[in-house]
Backbone of each chain as ProteinMPNN parsed JSONL, in Angstrom:
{"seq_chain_A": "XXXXXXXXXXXXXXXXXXXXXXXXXXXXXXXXXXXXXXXXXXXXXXXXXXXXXXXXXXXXXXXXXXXXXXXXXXXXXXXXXXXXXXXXXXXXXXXXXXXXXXXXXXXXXXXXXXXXXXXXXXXXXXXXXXXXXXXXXXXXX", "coords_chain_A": {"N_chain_A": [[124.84, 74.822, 90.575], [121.584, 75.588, 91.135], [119.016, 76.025, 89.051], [117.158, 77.664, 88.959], [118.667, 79.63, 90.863], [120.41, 80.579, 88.985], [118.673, 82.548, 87.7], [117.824, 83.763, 89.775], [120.189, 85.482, 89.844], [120.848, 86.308, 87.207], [118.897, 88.319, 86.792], [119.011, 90.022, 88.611], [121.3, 91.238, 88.08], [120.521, 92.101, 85.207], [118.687, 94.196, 86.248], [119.47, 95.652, 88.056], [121.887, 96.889, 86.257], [120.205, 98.223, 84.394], [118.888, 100.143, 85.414], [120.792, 101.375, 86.663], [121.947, 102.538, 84.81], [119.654, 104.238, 83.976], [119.338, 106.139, 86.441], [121.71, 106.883, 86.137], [121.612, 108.914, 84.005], [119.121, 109.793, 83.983], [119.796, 111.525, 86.499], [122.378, 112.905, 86.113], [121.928, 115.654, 85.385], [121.854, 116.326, 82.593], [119.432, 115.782, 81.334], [117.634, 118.231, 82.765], [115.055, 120.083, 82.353], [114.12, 119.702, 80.227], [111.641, 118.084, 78.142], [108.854, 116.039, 79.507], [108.76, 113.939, 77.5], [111.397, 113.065, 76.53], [112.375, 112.284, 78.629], [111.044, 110.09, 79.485], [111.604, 108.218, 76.731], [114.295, 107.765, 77.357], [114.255, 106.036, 79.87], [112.273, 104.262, 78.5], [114.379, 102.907, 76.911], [116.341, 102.176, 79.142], [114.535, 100.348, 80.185], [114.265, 98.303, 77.778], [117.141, 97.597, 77.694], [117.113, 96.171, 79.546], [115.408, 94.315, 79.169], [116.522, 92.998, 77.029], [118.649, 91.868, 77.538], [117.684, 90.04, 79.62], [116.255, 88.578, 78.516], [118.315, 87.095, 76.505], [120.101, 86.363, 78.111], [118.514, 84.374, 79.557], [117.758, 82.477, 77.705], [120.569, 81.536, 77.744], [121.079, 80.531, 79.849], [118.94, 78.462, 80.217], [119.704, 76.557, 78.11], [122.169, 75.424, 79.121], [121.724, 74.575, 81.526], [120.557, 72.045, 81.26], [118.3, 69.384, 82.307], [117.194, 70.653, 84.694], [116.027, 73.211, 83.78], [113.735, 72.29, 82.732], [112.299, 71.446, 85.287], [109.78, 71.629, 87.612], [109.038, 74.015, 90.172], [110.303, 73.127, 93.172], [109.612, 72.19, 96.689], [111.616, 73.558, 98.387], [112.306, 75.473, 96.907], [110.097, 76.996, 95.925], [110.064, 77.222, 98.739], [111.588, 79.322, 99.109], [111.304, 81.344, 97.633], [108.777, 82.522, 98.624], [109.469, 83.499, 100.852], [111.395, 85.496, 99.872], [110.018, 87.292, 98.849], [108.408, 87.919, 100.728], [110.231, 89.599, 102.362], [110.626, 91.14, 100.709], [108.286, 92.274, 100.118], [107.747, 94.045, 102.273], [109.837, 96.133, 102.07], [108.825, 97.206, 99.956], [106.385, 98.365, 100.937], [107.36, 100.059, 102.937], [108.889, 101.847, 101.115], [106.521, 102.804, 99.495], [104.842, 104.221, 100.994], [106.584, 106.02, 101.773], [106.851, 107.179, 99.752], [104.36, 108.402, 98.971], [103.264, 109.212, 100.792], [104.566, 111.403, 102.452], [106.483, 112.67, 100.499], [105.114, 114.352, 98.784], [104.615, 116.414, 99.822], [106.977, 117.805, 99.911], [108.564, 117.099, 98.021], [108.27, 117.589, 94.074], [106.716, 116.518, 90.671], [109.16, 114.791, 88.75], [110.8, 114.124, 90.718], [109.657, 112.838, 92.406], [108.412, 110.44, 91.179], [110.87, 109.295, 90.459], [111.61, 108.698, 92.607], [109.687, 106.847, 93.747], [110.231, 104.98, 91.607], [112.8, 103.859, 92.669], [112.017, 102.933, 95.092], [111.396, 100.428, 94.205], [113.249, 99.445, 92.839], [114.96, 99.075, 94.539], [113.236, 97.189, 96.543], [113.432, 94.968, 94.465], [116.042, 94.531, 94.966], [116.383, 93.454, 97.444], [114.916, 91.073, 97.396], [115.639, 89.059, 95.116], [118.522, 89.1, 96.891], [117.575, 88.198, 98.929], [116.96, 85.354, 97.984], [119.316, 84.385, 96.442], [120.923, 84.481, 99.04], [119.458, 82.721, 100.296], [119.874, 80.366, 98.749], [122.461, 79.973, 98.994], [124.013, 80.009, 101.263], [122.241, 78.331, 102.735], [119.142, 77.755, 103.892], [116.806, 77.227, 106.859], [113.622, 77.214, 106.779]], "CA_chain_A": [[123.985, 75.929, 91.007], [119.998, 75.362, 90.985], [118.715, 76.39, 87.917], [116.483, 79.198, 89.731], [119.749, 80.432, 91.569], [120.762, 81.284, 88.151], [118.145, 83.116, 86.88], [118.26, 85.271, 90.009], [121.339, 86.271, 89.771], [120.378, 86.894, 85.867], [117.23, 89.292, 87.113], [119.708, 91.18, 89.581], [122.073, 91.728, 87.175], [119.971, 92.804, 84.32], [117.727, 94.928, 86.842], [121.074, 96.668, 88.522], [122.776, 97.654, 85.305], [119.945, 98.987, 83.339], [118.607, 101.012, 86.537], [121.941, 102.174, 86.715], [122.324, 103.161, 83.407], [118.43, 105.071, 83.976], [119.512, 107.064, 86.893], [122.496, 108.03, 85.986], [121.364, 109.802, 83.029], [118.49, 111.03, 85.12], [120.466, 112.456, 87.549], [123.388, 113.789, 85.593], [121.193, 116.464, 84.987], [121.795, 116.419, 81.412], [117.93, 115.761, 80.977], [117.06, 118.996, 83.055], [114.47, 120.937, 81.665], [113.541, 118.55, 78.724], [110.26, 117.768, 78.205], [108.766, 114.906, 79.479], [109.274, 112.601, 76.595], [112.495, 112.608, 76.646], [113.07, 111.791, 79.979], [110.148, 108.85, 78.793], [112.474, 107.877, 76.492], [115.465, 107.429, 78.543], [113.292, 105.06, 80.431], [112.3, 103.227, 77.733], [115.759, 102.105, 76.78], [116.825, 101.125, 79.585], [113.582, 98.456, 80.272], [114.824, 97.816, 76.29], [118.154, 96.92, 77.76], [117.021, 95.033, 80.586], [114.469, 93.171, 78.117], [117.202, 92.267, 75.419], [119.913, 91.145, 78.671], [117.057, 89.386, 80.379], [116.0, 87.032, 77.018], [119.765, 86.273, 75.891], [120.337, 85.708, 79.388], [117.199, 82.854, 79.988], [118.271, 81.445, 76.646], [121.753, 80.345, 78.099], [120.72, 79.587, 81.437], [118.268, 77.222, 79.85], [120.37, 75.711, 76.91], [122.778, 75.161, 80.092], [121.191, 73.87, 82.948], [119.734, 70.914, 80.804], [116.851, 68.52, 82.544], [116.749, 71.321, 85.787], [115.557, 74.322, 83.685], [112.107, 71.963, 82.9], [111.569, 70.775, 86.158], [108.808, 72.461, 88.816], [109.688, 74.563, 91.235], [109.892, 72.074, 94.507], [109.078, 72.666, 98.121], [112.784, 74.545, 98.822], [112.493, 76.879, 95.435], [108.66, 77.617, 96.897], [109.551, 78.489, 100.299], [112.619, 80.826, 99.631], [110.661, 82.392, 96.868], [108.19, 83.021, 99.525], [110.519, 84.149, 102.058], [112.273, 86.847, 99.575], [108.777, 87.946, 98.36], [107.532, 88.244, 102.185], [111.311, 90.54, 102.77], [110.547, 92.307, 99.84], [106.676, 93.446, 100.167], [107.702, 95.419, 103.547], [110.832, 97.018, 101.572], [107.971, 97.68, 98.754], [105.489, 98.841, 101.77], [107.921, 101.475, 103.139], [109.064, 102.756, 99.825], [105.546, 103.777, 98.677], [104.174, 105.041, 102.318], [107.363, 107.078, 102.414], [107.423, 108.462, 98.503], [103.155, 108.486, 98.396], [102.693, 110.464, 101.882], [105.835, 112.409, 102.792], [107.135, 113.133, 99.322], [104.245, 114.988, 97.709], [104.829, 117.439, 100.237], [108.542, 118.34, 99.949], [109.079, 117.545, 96.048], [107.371, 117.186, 92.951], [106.873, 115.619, 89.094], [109.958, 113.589, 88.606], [111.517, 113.86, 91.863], [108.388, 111.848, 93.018], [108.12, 109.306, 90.035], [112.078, 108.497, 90.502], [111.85, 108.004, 94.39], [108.734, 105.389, 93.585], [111.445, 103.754, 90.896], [113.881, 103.658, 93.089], [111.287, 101.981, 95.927], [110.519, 99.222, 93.162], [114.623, 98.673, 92.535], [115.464, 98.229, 96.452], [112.517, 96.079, 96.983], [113.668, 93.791, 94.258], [117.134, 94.011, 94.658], [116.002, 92.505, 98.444], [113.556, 90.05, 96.675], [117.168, 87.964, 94.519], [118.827, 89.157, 97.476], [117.142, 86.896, 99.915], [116.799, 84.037, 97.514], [120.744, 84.089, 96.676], [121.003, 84.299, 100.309], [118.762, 81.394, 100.65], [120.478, 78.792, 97.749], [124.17, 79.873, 98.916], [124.317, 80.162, 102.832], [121.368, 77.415, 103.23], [117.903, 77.874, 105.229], [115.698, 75.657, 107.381], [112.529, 77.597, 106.91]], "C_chain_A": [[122.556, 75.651, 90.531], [119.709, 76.372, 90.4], [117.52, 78.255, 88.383], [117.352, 80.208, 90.784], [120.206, 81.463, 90.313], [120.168, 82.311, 87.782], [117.682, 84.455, 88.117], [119.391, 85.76, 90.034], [121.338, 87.095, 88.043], [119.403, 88.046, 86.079], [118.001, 90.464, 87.69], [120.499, 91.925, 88.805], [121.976, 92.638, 86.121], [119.058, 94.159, 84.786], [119.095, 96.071, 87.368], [121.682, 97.184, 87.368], [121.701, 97.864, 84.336], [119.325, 100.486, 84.46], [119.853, 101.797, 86.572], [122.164, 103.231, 85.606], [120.732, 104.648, 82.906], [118.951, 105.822, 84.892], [120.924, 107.564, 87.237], [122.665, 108.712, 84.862], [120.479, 110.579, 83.584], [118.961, 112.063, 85.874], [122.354, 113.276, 87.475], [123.085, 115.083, 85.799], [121.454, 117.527, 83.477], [120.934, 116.582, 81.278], [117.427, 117.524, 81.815], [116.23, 119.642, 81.959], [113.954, 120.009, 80.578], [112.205, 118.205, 78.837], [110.173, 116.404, 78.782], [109.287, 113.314, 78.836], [109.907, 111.935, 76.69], [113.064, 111.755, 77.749], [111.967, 109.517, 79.923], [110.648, 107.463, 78.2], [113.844, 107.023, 76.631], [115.074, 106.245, 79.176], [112.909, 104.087, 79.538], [113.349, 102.472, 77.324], [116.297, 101.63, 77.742], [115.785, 100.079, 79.94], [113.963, 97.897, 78.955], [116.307, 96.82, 76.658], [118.09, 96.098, 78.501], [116.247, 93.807, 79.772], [115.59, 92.445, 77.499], [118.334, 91.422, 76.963], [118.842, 89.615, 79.516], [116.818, 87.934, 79.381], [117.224, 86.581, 76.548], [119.96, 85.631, 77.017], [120.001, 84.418, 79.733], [117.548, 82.154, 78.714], [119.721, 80.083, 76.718], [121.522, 80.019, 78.744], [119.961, 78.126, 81.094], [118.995, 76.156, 78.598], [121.13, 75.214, 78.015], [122.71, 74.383, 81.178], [120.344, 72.288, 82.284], [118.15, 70.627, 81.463], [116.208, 69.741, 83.934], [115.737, 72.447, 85.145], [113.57, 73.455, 83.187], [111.26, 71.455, 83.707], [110.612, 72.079, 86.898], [109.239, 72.707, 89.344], [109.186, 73.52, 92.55], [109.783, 72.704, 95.541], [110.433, 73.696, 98.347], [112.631, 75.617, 98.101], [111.24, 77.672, 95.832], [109.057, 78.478, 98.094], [110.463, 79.514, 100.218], [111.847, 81.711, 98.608], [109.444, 82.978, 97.924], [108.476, 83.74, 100.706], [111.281, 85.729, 101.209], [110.803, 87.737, 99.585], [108.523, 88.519, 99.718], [108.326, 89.994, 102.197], [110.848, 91.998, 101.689], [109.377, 93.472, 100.16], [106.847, 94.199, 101.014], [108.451, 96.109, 103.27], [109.625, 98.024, 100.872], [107.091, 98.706, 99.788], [106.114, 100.655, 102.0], [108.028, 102.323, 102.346], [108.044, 103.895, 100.19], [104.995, 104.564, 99.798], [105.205, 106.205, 101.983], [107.685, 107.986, 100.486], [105.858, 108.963, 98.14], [102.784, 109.294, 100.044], [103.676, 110.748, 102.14], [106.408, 113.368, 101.509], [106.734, 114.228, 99.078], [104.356, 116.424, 98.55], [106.314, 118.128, 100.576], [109.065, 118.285, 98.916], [107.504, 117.488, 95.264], [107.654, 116.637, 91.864], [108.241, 114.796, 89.317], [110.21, 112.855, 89.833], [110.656, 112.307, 92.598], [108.03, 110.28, 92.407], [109.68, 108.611, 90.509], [112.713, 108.026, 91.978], [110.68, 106.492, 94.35], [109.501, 104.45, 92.94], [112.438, 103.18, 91.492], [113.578, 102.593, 94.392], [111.214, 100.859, 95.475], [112.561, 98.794, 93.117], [114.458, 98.125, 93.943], [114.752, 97.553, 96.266], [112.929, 94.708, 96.266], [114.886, 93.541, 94.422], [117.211, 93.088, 96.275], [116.065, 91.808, 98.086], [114.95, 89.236, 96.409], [117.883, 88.798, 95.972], [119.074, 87.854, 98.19], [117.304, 85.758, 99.342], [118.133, 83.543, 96.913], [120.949, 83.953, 97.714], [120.754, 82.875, 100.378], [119.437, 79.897, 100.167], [122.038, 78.389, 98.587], [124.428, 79.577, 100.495], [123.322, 78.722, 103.391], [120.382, 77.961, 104.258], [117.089, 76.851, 105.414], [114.597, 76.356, 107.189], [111.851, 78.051, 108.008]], "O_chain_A": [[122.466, 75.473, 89.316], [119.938, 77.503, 90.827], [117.429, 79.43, 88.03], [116.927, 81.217, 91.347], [120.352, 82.68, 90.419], [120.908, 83.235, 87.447], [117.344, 85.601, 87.821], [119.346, 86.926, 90.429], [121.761, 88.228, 87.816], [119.29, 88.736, 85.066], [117.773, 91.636, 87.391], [120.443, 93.155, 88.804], [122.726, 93.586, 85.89], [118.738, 95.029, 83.976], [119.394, 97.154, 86.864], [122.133, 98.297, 87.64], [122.128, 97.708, 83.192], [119.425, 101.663, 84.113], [119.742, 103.02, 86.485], [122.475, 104.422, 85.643], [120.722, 105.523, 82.04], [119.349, 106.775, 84.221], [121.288, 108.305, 88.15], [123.785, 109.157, 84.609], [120.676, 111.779, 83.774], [118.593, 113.237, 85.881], [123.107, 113.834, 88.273], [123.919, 115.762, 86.398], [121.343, 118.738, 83.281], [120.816, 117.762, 80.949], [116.609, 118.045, 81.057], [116.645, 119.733, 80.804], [112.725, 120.057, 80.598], [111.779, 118.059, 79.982], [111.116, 115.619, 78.677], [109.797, 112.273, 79.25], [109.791, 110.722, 76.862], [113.91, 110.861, 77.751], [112.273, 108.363, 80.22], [110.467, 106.305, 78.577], [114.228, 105.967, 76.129], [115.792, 105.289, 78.885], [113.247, 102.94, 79.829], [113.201, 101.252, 77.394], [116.877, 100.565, 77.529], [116.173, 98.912, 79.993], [113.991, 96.67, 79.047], [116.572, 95.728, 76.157], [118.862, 95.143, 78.405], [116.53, 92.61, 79.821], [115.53, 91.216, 77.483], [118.501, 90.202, 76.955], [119.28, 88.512, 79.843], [117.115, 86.748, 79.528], [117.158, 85.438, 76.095], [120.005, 84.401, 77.03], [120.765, 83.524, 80.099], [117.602, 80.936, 78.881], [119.95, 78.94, 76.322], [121.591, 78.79, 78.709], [120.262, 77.017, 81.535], [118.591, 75.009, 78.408], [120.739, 74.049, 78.091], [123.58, 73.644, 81.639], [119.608, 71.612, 83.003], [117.14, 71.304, 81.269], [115.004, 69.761, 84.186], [114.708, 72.695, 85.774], [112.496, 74.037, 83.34], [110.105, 71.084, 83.496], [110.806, 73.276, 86.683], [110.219, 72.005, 89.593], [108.025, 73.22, 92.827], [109.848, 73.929, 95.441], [110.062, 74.859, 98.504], [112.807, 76.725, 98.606], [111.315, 78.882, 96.049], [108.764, 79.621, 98.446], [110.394, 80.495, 100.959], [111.817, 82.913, 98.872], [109.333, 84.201, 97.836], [107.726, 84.457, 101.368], [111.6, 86.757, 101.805], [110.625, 88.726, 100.296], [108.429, 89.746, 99.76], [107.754, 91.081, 102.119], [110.785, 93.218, 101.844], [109.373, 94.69, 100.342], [106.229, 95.256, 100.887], [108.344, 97.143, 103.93], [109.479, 99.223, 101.114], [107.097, 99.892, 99.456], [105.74, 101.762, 101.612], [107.524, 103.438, 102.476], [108.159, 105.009, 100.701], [104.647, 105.704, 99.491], [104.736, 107.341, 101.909], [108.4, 108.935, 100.165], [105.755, 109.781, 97.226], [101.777, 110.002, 100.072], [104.162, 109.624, 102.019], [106.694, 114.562, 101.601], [107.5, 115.192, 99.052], [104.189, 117.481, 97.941], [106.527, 118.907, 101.505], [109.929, 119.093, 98.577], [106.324, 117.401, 95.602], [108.787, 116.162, 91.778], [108.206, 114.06, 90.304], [110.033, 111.667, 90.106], [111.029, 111.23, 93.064], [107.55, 109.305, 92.987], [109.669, 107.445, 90.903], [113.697, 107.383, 92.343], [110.909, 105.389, 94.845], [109.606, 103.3, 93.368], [112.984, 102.163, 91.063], [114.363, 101.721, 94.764], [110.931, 100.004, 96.316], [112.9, 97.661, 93.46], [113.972, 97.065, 94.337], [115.276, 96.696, 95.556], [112.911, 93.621, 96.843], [115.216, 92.393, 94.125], [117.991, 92.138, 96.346], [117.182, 91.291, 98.095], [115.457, 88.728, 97.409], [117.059, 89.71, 95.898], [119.941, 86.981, 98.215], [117.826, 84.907, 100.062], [118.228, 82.319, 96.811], [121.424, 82.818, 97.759], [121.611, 81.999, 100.491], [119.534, 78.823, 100.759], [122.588, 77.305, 98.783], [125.254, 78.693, 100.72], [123.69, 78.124, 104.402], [120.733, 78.521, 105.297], [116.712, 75.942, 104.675], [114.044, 75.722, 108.087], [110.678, 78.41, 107.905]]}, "seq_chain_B": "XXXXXXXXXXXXXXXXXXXXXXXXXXXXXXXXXXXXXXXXXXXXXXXXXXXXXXXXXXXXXXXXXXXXXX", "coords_chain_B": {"N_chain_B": [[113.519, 79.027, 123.062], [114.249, 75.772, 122.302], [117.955, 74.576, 121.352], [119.249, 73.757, 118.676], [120.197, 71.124, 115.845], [119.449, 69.642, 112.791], [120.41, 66.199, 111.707], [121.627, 64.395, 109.452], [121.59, 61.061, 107.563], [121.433, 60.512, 104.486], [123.126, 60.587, 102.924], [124.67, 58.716, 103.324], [123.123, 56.275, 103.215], [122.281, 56.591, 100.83], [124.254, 55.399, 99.109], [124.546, 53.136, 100.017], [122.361, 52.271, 99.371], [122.524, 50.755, 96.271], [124.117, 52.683, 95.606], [122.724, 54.982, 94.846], [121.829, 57.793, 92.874], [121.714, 61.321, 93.541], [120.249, 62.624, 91.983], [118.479, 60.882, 91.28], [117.264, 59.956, 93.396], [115.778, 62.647, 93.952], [114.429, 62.409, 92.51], [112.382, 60.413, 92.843], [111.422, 61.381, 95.494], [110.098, 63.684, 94.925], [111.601, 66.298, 94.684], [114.102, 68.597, 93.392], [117.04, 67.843, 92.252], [119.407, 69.503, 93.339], [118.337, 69.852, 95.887], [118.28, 67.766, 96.748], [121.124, 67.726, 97.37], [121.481, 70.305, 99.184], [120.01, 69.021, 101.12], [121.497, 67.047, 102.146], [124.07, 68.638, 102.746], [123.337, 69.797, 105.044], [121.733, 72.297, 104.843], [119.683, 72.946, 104.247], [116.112, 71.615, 105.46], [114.321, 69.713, 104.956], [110.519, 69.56, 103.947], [107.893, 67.308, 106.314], [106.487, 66.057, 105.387], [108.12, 65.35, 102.723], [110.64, 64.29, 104.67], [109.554, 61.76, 105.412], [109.121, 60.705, 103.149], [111.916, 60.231, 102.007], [112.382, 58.725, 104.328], [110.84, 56.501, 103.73], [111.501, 55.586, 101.269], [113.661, 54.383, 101.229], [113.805, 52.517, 103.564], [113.42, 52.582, 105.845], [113.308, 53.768, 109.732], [112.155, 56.587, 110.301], [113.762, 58.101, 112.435], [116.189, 56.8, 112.07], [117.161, 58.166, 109.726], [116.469, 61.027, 110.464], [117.887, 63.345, 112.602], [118.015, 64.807, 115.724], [120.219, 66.628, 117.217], [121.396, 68.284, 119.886]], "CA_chain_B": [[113.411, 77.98, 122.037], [115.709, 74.884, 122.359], [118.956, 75.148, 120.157], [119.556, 72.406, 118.145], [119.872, 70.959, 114.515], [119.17, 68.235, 112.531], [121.713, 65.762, 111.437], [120.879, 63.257, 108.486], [122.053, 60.104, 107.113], [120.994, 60.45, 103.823], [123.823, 60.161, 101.881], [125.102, 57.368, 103.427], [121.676, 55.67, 102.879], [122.002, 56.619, 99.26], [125.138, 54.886, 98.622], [124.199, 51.926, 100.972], [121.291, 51.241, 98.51], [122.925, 50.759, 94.847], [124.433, 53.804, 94.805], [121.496, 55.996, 94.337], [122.594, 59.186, 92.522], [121.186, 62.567, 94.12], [118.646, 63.07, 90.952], [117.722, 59.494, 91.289], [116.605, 60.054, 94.689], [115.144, 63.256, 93.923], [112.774, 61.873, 91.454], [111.665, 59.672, 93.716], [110.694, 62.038, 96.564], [110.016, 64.714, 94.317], [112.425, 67.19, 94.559], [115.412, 68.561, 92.537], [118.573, 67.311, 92.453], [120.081, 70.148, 94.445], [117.811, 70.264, 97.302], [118.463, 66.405, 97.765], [122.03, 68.191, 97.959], [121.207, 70.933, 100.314], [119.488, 68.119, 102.562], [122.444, 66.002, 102.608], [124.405, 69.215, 103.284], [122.71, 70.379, 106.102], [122.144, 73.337, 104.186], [118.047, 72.92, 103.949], [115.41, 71.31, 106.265], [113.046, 68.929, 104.345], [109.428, 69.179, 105.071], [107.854, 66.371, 106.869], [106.212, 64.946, 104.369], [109.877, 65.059, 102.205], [111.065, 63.276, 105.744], [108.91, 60.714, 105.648], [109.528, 60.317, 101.395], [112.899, 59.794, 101.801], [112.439, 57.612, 104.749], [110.276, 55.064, 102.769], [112.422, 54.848, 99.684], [115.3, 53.87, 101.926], [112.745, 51.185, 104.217], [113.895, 52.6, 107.437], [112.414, 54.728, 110.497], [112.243, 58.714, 110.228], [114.802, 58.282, 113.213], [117.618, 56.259, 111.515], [117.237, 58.812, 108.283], [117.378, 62.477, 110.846], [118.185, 62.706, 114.066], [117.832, 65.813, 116.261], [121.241, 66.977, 117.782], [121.222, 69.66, 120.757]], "C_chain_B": [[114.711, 77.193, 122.046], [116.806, 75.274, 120.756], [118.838, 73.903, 119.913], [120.228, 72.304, 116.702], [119.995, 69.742, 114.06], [120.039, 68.085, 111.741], [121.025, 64.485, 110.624], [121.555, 62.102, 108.058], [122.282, 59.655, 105.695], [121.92, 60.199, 102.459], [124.721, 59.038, 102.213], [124.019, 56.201, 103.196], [121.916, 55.341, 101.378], [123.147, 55.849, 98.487], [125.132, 52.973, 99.002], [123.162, 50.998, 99.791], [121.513, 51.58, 96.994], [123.941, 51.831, 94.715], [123.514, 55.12, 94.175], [122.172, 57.06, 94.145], [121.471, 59.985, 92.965], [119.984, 62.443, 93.081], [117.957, 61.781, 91.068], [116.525, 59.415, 92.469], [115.23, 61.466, 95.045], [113.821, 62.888, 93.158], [112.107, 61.157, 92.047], [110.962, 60.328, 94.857], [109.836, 63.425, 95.934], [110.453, 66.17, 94.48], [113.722, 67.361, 94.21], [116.461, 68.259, 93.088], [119.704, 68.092, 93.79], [119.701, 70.702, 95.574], [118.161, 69.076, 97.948], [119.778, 66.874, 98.187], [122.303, 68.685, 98.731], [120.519, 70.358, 101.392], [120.364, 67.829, 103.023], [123.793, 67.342, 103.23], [123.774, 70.003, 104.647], [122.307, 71.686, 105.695], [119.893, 73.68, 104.0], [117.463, 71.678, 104.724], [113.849, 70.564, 105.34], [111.911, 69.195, 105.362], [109.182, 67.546, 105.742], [107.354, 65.228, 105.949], [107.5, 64.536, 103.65], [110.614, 63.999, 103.098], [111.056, 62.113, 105.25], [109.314, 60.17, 104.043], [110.79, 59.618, 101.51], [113.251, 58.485, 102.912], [112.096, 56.054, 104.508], [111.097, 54.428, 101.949], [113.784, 54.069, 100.357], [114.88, 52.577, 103.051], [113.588, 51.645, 105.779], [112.926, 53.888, 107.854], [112.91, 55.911, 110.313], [113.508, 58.678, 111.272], [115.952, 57.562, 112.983], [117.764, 57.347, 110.288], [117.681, 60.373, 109.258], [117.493, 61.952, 112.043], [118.5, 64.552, 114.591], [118.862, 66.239, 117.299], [121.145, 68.3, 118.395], [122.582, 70.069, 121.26]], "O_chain_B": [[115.852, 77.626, 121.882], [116.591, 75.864, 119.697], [118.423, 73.041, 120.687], [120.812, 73.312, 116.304], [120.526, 68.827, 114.69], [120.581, 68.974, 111.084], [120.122, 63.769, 111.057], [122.706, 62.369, 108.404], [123.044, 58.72, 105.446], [121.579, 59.779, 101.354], [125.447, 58.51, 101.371], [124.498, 55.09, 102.97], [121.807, 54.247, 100.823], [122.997, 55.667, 97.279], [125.574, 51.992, 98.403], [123.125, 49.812, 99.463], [120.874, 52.482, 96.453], [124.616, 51.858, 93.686], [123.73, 55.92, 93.265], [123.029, 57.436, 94.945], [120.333, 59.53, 92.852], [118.847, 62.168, 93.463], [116.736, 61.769, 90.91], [115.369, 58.993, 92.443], [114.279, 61.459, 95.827], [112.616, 63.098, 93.299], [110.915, 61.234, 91.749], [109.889, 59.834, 95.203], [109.007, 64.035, 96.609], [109.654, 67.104, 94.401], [114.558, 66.526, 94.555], [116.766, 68.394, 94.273], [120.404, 67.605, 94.678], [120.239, 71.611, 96.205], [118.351, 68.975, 99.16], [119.982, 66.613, 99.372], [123.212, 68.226, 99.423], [120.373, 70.949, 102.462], [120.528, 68.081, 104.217], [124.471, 66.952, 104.181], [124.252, 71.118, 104.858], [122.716, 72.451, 106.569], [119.245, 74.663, 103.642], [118.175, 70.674, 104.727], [112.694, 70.98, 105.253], [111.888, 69.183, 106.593], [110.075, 66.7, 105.702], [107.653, 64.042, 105.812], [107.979, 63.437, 103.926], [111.136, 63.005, 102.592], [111.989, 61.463, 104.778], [109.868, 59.073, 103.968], [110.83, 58.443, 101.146], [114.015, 57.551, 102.671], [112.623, 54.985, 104.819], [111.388, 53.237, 101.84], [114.633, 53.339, 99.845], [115.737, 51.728, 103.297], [114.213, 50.907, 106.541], [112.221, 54.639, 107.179], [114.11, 56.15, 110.177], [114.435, 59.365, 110.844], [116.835, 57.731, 113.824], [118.902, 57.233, 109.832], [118.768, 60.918, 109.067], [117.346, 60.822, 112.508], [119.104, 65.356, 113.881], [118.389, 66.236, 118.436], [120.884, 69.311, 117.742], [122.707, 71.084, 121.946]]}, "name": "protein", "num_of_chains": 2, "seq": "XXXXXXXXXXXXXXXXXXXXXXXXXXXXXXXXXXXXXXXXXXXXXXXXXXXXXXXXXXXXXXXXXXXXXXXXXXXXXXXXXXXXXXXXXXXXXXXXXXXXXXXXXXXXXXXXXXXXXXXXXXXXXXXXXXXXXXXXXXXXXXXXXXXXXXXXXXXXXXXXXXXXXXXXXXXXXXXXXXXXXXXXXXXXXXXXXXXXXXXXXXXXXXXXXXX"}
């Protein structure tokens, strides 16, 4: 597996189960009513958990993958990273059009902040999407 | 747009001359080990320049190395 296959599937992984672990405490509605902070909080731990999963993670991948994890990204690792990125920015596009003009007029405070978070997951869970797509199924560009 | 796809030689090439191992070959064209894989699998579409790389190191024409099957 090409050493940048790994590390998205490491990104997806760590990005999917701390997101998970953020809105479904969000949306228990345990947090109701709570001040800001808290809900701040909440949020902070899980980028804490995605941080600490993400660095143990790149530590094995790279103790692992030997002479691949110091090479350059080559012309194939370029163009699918350019190809998820492309898929992604119009996921990213819609999101924010549809939580930064539609939203503001049908919710408010969180509701609004955790539909933009939730624009930013989809787009990347596209983003390693496409580029697992790309390593495993094969593309001509 | 015609249908097609391209059909390579490249790992019969690579065995033809010493035995060239995949990273061997990659270092030489400059690209990793498992794209020279995904070439030789049909699985990825070298650019042209890449083409032409791998056609040199092997001393033959761009059309003995792919070949354009419809």
């Amino acid at each position: 597996m090409p050493y940048r296959e790994k590390l998205a599937w490491l990104m997806l992984g760590a990005m999917l189960v701390s997101f998970t672990v953020y809105f479904a405490i969000a949306f228990s509605g345990s947090i109701e009513g709570l001040p800001n902070l808290r809900l701040l909080a909440v949020f902070a731990g899980a980028m804490l958990l995605q941080l600490v999963m993400l660095g143990l993670g790149w530590l094995i991948i790279r103790r692992t993958s030997g002479k691949d994890a110091g090479a350059k990204p080559d012309e194939r690792d370029r163009a699918i990273a350019n190809r998820a990125g492309h898929r992604a920015y119009y996921v990213m596009m819609t999101g924010l059009v549809f939580t930064g003009v539609y939203l503001p007029f049908t919710e408010a405070g969180w509701h609004i902040v955790h539909a933009a978070l939730l624009t930013y997951v989809i787009s990347e869970v596209v983003r390693y999407w496409v580029v697992l797509r790309s390593y495993r199924m094969g593309w001509h560009g | 747009m015609a249908e097609g796809r391209i059909d390579n030689q490249v790992r019969t090439l690579r065995f033809l001359n010493g035995e060239m191992t995949q990273a061997e070959l990659g270092d030489l064209i400059g690209v990793t080990r498992q794209t020279v894989a995904a070439i030789e699998a049909g699985k990825y579409s070298p650019s042209l320049e890449t083409a032409f790389r791998i056609a040199r190191v092997f001393n033959k024409p761009l059309e003995d190395v792919f070949q354009w099957k419809e």
